[in-house]
Every structure is written in structure tokens, then in C-alpha cells.
TIVEX-343062 format. One record per residue (C-alpha): residue number from 1; residue in one letter; x, y, z. Coordinates in pm, 1 decimal. Each point is the difference from the previous one (the first is absolute). Example, Ala and Ser with C-alpha at 12.3 -4.5 7.8 and 13.67 -1.06 7.14 Angstrom:
(1, A, (1230.0, -450.0, 780.0)),
(2, S, (137.0, 344.0, -66.0)),
This chain:
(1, X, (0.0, 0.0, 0.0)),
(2, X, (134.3, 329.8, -126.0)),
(3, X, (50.6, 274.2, 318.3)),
(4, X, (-184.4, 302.6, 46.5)),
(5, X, (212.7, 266.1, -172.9)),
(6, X, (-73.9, 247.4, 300.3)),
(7, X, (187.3, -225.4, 212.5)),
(8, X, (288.2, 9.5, -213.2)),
(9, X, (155.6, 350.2, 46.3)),
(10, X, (382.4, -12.5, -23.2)),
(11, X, (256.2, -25.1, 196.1)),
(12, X, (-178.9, -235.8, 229.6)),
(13, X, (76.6, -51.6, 360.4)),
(14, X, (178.8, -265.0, 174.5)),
(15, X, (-146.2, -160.0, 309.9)),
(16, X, (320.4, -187.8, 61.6)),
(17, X, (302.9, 216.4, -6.9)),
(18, X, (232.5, -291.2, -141.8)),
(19, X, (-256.7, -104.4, -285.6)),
(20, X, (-178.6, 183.2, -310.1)),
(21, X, (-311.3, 77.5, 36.1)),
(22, X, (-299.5, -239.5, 95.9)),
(23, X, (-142.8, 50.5, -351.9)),
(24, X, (270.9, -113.4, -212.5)),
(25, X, (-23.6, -348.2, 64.9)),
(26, X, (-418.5, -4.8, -152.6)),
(27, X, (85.1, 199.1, -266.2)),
(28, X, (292.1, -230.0, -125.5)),
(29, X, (-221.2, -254.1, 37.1)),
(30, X, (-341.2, 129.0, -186.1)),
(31, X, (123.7, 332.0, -160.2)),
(32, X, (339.7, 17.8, -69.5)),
(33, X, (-108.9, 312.4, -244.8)),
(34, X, (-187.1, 224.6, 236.7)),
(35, X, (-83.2, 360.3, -33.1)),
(36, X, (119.7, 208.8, 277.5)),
(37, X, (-102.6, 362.4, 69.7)),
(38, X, (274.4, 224.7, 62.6)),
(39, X, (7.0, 395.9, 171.9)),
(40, X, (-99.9, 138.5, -365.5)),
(41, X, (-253.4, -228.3, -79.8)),
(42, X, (152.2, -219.8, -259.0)),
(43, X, (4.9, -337.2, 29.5)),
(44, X, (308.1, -220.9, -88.1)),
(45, X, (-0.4, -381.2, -9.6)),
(46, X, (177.6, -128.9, 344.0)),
(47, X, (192.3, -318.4, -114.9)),
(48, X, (97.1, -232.1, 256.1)),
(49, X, (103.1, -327.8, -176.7)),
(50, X, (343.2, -99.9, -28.6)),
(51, X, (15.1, -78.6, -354.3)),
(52, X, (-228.0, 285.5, -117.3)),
(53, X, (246.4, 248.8, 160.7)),
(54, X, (270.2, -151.3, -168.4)),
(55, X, (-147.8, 11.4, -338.9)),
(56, X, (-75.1, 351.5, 16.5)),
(57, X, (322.6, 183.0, 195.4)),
(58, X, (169.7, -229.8, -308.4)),
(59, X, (-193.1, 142.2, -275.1)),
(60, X, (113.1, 285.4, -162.4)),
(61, X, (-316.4, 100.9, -121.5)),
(62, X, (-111.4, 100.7, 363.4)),
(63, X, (157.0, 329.9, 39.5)),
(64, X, (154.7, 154.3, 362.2)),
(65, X, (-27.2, 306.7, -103.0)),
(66, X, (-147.5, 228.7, 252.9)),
(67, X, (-102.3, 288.0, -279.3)),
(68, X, (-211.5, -232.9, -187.2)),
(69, X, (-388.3, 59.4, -17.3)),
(70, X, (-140.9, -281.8, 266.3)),
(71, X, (309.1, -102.9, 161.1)),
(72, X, (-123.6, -98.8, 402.4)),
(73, X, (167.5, 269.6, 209.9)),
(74, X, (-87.4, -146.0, 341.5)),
(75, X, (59.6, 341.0, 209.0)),
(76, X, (-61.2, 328.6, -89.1)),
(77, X, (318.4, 133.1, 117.8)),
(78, X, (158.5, -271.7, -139.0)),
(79, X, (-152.4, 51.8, -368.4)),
(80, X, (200.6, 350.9, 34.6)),
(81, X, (335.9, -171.6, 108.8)),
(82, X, (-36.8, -258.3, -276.2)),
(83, X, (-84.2, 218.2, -298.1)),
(84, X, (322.6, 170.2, 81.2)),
(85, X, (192.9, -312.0, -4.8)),
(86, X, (220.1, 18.4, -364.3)),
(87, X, (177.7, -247.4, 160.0)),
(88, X, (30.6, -368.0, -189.0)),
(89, X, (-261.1, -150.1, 265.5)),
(90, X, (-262.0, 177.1, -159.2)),
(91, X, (97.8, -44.7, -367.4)),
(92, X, (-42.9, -276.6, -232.8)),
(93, X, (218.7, -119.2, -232.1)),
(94, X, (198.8, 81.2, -211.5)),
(95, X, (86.0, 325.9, 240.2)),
(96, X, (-1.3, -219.8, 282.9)),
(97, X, (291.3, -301.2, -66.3)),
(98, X, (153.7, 356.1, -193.4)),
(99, X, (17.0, 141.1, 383.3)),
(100, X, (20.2, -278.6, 189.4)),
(101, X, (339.0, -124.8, -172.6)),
(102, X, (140.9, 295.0, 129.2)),
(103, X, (0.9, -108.4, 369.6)),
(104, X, (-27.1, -373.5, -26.1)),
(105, X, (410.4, -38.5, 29.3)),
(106, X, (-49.2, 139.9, 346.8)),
(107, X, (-221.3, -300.4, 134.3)),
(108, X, (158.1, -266.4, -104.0)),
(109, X, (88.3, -343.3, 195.2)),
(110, X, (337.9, 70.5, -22.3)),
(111, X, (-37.9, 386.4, 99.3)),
(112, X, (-224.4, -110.6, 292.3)),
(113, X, (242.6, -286.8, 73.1)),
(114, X, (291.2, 229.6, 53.9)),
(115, X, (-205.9, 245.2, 242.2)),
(116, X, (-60.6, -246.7, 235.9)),
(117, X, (244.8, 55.3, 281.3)),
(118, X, (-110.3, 332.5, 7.7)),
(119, X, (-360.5, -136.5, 9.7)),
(120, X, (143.1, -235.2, 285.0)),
(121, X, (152.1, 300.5, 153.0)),
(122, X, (-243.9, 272.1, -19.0)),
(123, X, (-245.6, -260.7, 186.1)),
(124, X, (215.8, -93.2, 305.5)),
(125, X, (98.4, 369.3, 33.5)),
(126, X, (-392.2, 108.7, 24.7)),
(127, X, (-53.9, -320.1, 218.6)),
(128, X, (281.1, 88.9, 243.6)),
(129, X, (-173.8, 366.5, 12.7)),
(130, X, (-358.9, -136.2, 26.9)),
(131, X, (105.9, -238.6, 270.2)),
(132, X, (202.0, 293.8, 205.1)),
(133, X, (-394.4, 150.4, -0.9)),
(134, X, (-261.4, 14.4, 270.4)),
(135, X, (-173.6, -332.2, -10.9)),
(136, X, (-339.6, 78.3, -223.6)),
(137, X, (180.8, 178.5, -230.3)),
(138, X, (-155.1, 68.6, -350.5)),
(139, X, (167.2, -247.4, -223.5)),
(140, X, (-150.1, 167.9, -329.3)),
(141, X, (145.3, 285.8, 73.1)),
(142, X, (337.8, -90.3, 139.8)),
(143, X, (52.0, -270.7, -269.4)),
(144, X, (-215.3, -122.0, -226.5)),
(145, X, (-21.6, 356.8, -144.1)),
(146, X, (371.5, 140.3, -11.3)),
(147, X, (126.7, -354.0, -112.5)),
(148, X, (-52.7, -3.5, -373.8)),
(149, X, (-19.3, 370.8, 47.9)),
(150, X, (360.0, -48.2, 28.6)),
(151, X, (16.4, -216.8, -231.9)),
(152, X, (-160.6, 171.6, -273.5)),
(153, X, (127.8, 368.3, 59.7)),
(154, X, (365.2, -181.6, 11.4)),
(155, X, (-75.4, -151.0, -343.8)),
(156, X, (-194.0, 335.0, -211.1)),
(157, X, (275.7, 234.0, 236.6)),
(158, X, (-280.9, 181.2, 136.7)),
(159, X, (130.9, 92.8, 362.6)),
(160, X, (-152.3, -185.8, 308.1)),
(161, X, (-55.1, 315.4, 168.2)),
(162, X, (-288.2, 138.8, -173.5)),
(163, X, (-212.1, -370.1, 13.9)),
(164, X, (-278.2, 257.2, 147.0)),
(165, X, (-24.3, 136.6, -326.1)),
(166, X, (-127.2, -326.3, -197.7)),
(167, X, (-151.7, -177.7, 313.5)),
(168, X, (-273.2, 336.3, 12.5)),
(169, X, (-34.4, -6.8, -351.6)),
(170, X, (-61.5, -428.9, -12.7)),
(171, X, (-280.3, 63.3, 336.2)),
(172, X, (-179.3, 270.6, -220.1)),
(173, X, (-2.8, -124.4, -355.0)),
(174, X, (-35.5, -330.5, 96.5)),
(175, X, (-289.2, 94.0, 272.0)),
(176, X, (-361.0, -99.9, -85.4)),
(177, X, (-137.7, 288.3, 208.8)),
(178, X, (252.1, 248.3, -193.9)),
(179, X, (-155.0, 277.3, -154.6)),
(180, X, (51.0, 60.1, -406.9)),
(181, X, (163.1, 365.7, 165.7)),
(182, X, (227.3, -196.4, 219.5)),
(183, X, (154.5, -201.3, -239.4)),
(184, X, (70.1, 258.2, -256.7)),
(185, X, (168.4, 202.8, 273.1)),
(186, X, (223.2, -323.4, 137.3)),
(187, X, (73.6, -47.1, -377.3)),
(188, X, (108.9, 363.2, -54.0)),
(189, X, (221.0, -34.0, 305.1)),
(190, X, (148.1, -371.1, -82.0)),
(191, X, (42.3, 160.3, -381.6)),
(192, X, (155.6, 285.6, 111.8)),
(193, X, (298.9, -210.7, 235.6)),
(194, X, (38.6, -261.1, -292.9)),
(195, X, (61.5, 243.5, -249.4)),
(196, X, (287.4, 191.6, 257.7)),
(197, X, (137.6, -350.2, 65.0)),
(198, X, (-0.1, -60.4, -377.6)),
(199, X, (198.5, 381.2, -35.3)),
(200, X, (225.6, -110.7, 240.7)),
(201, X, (98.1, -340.3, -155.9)),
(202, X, (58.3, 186.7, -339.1)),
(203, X, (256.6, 206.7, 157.0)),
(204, X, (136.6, -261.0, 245.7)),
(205, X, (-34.9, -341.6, -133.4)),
(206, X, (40.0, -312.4, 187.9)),
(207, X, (-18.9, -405.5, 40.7)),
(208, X, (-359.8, -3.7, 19.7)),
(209, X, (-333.6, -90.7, -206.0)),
(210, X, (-114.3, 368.4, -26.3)),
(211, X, (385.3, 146.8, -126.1)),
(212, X, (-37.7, -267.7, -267.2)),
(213, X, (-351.7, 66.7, -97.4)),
(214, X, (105.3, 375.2, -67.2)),
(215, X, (341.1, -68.4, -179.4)),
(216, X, (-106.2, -319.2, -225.6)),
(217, X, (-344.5, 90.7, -39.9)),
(218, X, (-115.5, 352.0, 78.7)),
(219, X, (336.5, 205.2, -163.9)),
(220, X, (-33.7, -201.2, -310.2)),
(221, X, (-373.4, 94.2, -36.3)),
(222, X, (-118.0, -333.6, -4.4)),
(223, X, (-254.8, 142.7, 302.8)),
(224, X, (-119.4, 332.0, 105.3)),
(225, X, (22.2, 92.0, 332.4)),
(226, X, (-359.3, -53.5, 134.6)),
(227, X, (52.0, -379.5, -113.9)),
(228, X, (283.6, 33.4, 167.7)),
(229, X, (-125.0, 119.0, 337.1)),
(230, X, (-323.6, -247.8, -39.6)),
(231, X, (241.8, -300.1, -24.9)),
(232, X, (206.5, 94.5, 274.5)),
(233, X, (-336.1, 107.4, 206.3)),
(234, X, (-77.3, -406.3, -56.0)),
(235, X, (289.1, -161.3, 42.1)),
(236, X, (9.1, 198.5, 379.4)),
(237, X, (-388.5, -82.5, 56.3)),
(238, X, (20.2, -331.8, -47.5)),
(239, X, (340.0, -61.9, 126.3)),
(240, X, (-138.5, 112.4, 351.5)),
(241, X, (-364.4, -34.5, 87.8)),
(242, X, (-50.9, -318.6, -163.7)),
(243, X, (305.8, -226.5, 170.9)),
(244, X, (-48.0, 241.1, 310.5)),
(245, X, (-344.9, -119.0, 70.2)),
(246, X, (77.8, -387.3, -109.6)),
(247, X, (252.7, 8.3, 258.9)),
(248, X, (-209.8, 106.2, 247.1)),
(249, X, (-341.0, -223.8, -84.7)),
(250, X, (248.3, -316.0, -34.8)),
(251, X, (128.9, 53.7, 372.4)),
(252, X, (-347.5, 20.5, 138.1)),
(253, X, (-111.2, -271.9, -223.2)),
(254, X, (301.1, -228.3, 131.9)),
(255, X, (-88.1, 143.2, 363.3)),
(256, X, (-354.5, -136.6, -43.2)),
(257, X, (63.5, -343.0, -154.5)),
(258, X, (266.0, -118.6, 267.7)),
(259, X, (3.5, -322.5, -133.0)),
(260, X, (114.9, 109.4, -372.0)),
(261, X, (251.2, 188.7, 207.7)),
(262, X, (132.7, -261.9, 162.0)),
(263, X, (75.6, -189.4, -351.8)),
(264, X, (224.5, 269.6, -100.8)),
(265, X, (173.2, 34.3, 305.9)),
(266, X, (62.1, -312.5, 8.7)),
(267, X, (123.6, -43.9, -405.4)),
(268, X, (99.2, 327.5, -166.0)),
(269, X, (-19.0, -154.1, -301.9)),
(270, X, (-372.0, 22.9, -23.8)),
(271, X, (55.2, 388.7, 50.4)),
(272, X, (10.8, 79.3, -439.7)),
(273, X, (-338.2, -216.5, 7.9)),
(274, X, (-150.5, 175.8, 337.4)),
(275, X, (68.6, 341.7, -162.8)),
(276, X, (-208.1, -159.8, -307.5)),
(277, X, (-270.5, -94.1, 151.8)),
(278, X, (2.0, 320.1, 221.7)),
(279, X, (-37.9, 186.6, -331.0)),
(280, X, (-304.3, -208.6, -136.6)),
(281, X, (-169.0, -49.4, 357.4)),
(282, X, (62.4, 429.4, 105.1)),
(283, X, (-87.2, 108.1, -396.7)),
(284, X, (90.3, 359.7, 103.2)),
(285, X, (-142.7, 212.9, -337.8)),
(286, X, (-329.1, -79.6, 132.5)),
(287, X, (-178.0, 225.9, -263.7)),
(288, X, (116.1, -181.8, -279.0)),
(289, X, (143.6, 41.4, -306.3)),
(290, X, (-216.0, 187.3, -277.5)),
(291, X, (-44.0, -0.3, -384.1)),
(292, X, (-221.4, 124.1, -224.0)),
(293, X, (-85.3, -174.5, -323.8)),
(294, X, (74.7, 130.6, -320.1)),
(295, X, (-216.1, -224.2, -227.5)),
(296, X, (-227.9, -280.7, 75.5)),
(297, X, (190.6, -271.0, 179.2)),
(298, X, (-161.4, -330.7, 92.4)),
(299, X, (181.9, -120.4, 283.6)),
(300, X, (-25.0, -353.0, 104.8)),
(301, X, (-357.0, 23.9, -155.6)),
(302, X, (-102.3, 324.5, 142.0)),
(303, X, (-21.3, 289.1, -204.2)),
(304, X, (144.7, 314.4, 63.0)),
(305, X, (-121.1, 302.6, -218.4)),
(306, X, (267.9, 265.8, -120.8)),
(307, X, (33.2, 305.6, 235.6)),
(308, X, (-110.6, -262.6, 310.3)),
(309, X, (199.2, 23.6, 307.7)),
(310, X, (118.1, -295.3, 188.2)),
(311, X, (112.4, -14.8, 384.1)),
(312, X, (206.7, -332.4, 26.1)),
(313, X, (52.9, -94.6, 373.1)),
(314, X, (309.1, -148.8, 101.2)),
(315, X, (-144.6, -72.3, 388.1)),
(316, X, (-280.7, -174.9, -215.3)),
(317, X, (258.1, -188.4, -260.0)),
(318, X, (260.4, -74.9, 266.1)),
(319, X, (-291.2, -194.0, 206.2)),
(320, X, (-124.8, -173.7, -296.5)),
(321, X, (-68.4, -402.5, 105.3)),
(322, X, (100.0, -123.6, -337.5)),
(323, X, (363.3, 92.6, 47.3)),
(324, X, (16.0, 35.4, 367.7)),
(325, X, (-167.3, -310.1, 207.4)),
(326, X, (-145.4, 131.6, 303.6)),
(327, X, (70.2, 386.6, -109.8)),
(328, X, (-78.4, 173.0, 336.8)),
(329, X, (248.9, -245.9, 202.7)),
(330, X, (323.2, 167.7, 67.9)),
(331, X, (241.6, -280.8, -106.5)),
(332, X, (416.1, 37.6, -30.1)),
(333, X, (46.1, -295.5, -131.6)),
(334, X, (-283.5, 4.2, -320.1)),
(335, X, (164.9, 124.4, -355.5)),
(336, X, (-131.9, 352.9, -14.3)),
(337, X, (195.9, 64.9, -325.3)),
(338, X, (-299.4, 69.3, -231.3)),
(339, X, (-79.3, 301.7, 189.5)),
(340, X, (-82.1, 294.8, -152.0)),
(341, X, (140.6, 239.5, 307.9)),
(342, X, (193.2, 173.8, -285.1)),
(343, X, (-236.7, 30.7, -273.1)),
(344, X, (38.9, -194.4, -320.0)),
(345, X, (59.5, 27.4, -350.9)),
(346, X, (235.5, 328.2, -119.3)),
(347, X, (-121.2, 203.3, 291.5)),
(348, X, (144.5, -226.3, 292.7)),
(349, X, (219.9, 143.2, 247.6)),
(350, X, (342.4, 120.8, -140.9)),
(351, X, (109.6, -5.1, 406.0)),
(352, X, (-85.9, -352.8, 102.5)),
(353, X, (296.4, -133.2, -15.3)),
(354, X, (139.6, 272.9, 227.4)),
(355, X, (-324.8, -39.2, 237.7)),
(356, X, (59.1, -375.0, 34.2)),
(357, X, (336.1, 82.6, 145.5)),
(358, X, (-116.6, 222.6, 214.6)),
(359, X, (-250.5, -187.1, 161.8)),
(360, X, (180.9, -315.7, -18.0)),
(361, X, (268.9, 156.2, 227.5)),
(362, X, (-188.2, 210.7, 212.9)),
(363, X, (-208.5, -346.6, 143.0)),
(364, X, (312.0, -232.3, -4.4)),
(365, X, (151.9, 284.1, 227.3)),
(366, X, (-249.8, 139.2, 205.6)),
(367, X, (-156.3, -318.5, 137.6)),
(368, X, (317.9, -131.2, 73.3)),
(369, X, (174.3, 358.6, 162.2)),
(370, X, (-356.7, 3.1, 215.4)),
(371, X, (-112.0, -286.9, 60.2)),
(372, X, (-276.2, 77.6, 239.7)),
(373, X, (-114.4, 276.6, -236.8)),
(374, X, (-373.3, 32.8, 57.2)),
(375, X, (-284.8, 287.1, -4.4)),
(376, X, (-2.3, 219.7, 283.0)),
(377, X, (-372.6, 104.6, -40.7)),
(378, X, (-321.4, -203.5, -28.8)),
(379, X, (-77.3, -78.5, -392.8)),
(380, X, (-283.0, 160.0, -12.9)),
(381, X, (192.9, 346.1, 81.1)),
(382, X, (144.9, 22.0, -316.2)),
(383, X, (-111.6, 193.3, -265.5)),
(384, X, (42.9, -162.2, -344.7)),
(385, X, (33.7, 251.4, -321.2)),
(386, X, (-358.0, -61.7, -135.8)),
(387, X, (18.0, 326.7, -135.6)),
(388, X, (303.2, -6.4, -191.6)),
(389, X, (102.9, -123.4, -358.7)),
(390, X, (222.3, -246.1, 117.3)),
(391, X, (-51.2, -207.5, 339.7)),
(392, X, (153.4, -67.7, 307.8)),
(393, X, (7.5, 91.3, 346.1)),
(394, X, (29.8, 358.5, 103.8)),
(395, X, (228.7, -38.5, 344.1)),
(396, X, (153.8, -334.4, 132.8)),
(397, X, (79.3, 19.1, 361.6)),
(398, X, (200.8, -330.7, 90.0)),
(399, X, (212.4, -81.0, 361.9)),
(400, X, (250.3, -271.8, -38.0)),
């Protein structure tokens, strides 16, 4: 039986902080096409099979193009921060693999291989500071936050210091309660220190990502400078708030499932896997990913009409029973690999490589540095970032 559309306004709410919402699971089931009403009135499909969501974030006829007449903009605020986005997330090809080339040297195994003592020590520096703290302290903001901070302003040779910068700019463009105003003024701002930065790097060039986006791609002319500052505006977004609030969800996840903990205490090889199925069980871009259709598509027998948008939900596709047995059991030891945590098709994450590391390192070492790490507040204190583009927890006070 098909739902009643008025119950199907979108986002939805959870009811369970570690699991998509309750709706997901019926629609999979009996509508895996369903209309969805958005803040505007329009009304998307919400797609929440595996395989359907992997046929269309791999079809190139599906365009991510935020300008495009009927693409799902989930957020008003958001819309504004996304149609200003001439970065190559929000471009289709052949502008985006044009774009994207340009940084993909910078993420690679072997890059990401060689930064890993510096991973390994950035980590047990911030854990010997957090554990010098007042028991309770807020582990979001003392180190799930500045770690890949670090990590990323080290890489781009943005400096550390002005993290307050980009973190306001990430809370109010990626905010759902931000106003269109807002975000135009936190872009202005976040335009106006990227473009200075970009000045500076011209005149003083040095081992970094952004020196070598201006000297072998910006001097030559084979970008302008607003590309420019859009794909260095990216590369710091998601280099932060996305692996910052992973780290964060994957420690209280752990912290709740003692007995998954215990596995990985016990065997550190299961870590690489644990961080997997972290990824698929937490499913952090919670909004999904969105396209809109630029003909008529039939997709897995459904027909999409050119100029439809389509919300595909990860939470929804990473909790599919057809890949995943028992899909809302936290499991370390299950093959999570399937996941689509990073997107799929040409659009996947260009820093999962570096993300894995990150992660990977951060629970090997934490759990065993503190081993009586545990919350320092009852669960149902903490506030979890419902209103925000990308999940997670918004403080983490631990004792250990």
C-alpha cells in the first residue's frame, strides 16, 4: 500500500539516534520510488534501495548540478550555498573528471600512505592533551574536530590558527535552520579569506595542495580564480566536518556496543573492517545525495521523467537487507565493503582513502591509550546534529 504523501515531508526524523528513520525500512519495502515534499513544495522521489541508488549516482544522465531547473535542494539555506558551488562536486562531466584530475594526485594510497606517522602523531599528541583535561571533557571539540583539521590545513597550507574561520562557515552553510541571508554572508566572508590565502600563495609559494593549484593550474589559465577558491572551499569542507563527526559518532557507537569493542581490542586486525562497517552502520550524509534527471530514465523499471529530482539515501541504501543481513545489527566482523558511505559512481569521495586512515588510527589508538574510555553523561543528554547537513554528535563528554 502506497503512503500518504502528507506523511512524507523530507528530511524525516529519526526516533533512534543510531538508525535512519522509522520510515525507510516500509518504503524500501512497498515504495522504493516515493514522492517526498520538501520546504518549497516540490516533491522529489526518495530512493532507498541499494541497487536503485547505485544505478542512478552511476548514470551520467542524472545530473548534480545544483543550477538545474528541479534539482532537490533539501534546505533553503543550503540551496544558496550549493548554487554557489563551481566546484567539481556540483558539475557533471566532462567539467567535472576536467577538475577533479587536478587534485586527485593529492589523495592517493601512496600520498595517504606516507602521511601516516603524522596521522599517528597528530592523534597521540591530541590524546595526551585530551587526557591532561578535566574528566567530562568535550571530546568533539578537543579532538575529533582539530584532528583532521590538522590534517587538512597541513595538506592545502592553510594555517591551523584560523580553523574558526571554516568551522563558522561549515555550522552556517551546512545548518538546516540557516537563513538564505546567513549563508551568503558566511560565503562572502569564507570567499573573501580564500581568495587572500590564494594572493598570498601566488607571492609565496609552498609544498602544499593550494601553492600547486595556483602555479600548475590557476597561472596557466587552465581555471579562473572563483573555481579556484570553490575547489579549495571543498577540499577544506569536506576534509573537516565530514571525518570530524565520523570520528566522533564511531567512538560513541563503539562506547555503546561494548561487545563489538571488545573484538577489536582484543584483535586490531579487525580495526580496517570495524571502521567499514562504522561507515555503513553511522551513514553520516544523512540527507542524501541528489540528482536531477535530464531525460526520461527508467531505472530498474521505474521511470523517471526529464527535469525530475531524485533524493538517494545512503542511511536507506547502507541498511538495505539484500546486501547487508540483519542491516540494523552493529556487526565488526560482517563485510561492509559494498557500502555506499562515500557515494558511488564518478562522484564518490576523492578523500576516502585519506578518511580511512584517519579513522583507522584514531580507534586502534584511542581504545588502546584509554582503555576505560566511556561517556561521562547519561545518553540521552546528548544532542545529536538533526539539524545539520551532515550528522553526528554535537559534544562528547567521556572520563577514562
Amino acid at each position: 500500500m502506497a503512503l500518504d504523501l502528507a506523511e512524507l515531508s523530507y528530511p524525516m526524523q529519526r526516533s533512534c539516534p543510531f538508525h535512519p528513520p522509522e520510515a525507510y525500512a516500509p518504503l524500501r519495502e512497498n515504495q522504493p520510488f516515493a514522492r517526498v515534499r520538501l520546504w518549497d513544495g516540490s516533491h522529489p522521489y526518495l530512493l532507498t534501495r541499494y541497487e536503485d541508488i547505485r544505478a542512478v549516482l552511476a548514470e551520467p544522465r542524472f545530473s548534480c548540478e545544483p543550477v538545474r531547473e528541479g534539482f532537490p535542494h533539501v534546505y533553503e539555506g543550503r540551496m544558496v550555498a550549493d548554487k554557489a558551488d563551481r566546484s567539481f562536486l556540483r558539475l557533471d562531466n566532462p567539467e567535472h573528471d576536467r577538475l577533479r584530475r587536478m587534485v586527485t594526485k593529492e589523495f592517493t594510497v601512496k600520498k595517504v600512505q606516507a602521511l601516516r606517522p603524522y596521522i599517528q602523531a597528530t592523534v597521540d599528541r591530541l590524546i595526551d592533551n585530551y587526557a591532561a583535561m578535566p574528566q567530562g571533557s568535550d571530546f568533539v571539540e578537543h579532538f575529533a574536530a582539530p584532528l583532521p583539521t590538522d590534517i587538512i590545513t597541513l595538506l592545502l597550507g592553510i594555517p591551523y590558527e584560523d580553523h574558526e574561520i571554516f568551522r563558522r562557515a561549515t555550522r552556517i552553510q551546512f545548518g538546516s535552520r540557516s537563513t538564505p541571508a546567513e549563508v551568503r554572508e558566511s560565503l562572502a566572508e569564507l570567499f573573501g579569506y580564500l581568495d587572500a590565502l590564494i594572493t598570498r600563495k601566488e607571492a609565496e609559494p609552498a609544498d602544499d595542495v593550494v601553492s600547486r593549484l595556483v602555479h600548475d593550474q590557476y597561472r596557466p589559465g587552465h581555471i579562473d580564480r572563483i573555481t579556484l577558491i570553490n575547489i579549495v572551499r571543498l577540499l577544506l569542507s569536506a576534509g573537516h566536518q565530514t571525518t570530524q563527526n565520523m570520528t566522533a559518532l564511531g567512538v560513541l557507537t563503539l562506547l555503546q556496543h561494548p561487545d563489538q569493542l571488545a573484538l577489536i581490542r582484543a584483535d586490531a586486525s579487525l580495526i580496517p573492517g570495524a571502521v567499514e562497517e562504522l561507515l555503513r552502520f553511522s551513514s553520516i550524509l544523512h540527507t542524501g545525495a541528489r540528482r536531477v534527471a535530464l531525460e526520461d530514465i527508467d531505472v530498474n523499471g521505474h521511470l523517471v521523467r526529464a527535469g525530475e529530482g531524485v533524493i538517494c539515501s545512503i542511511p536507506a541504501a547502507n541498511r538495505d537487507g539484500e546486501l547487508f543481513p540483519d542491516p540494523d545489527r552493529f556487526d565488526v566482523t560482517r563485510d561492509a565493503g559494498p557500502h555506499v558511505a562515500f557515494g558511488f559512481g564518478v562522484h564518490q569521495c576523492l578523500g576516502q582513502v585519506l578518511a580511512r586512515a584517519e579513522l583507522q588510527i584514531v580507534y586502534e589508538t584511542l581504545f588502546r591509550r584509554l582503555p576505560e574510555l566511556r561517556l561521562a553523561v547519561p545518553f540521552e543528554s546528548l544532542r545529536f546534529r538533526h539539524d545539520m547537513f551532515v550528522y553526528g554528535v554535537h559534544e562528547l563528554p567521556l572520563s577514562w
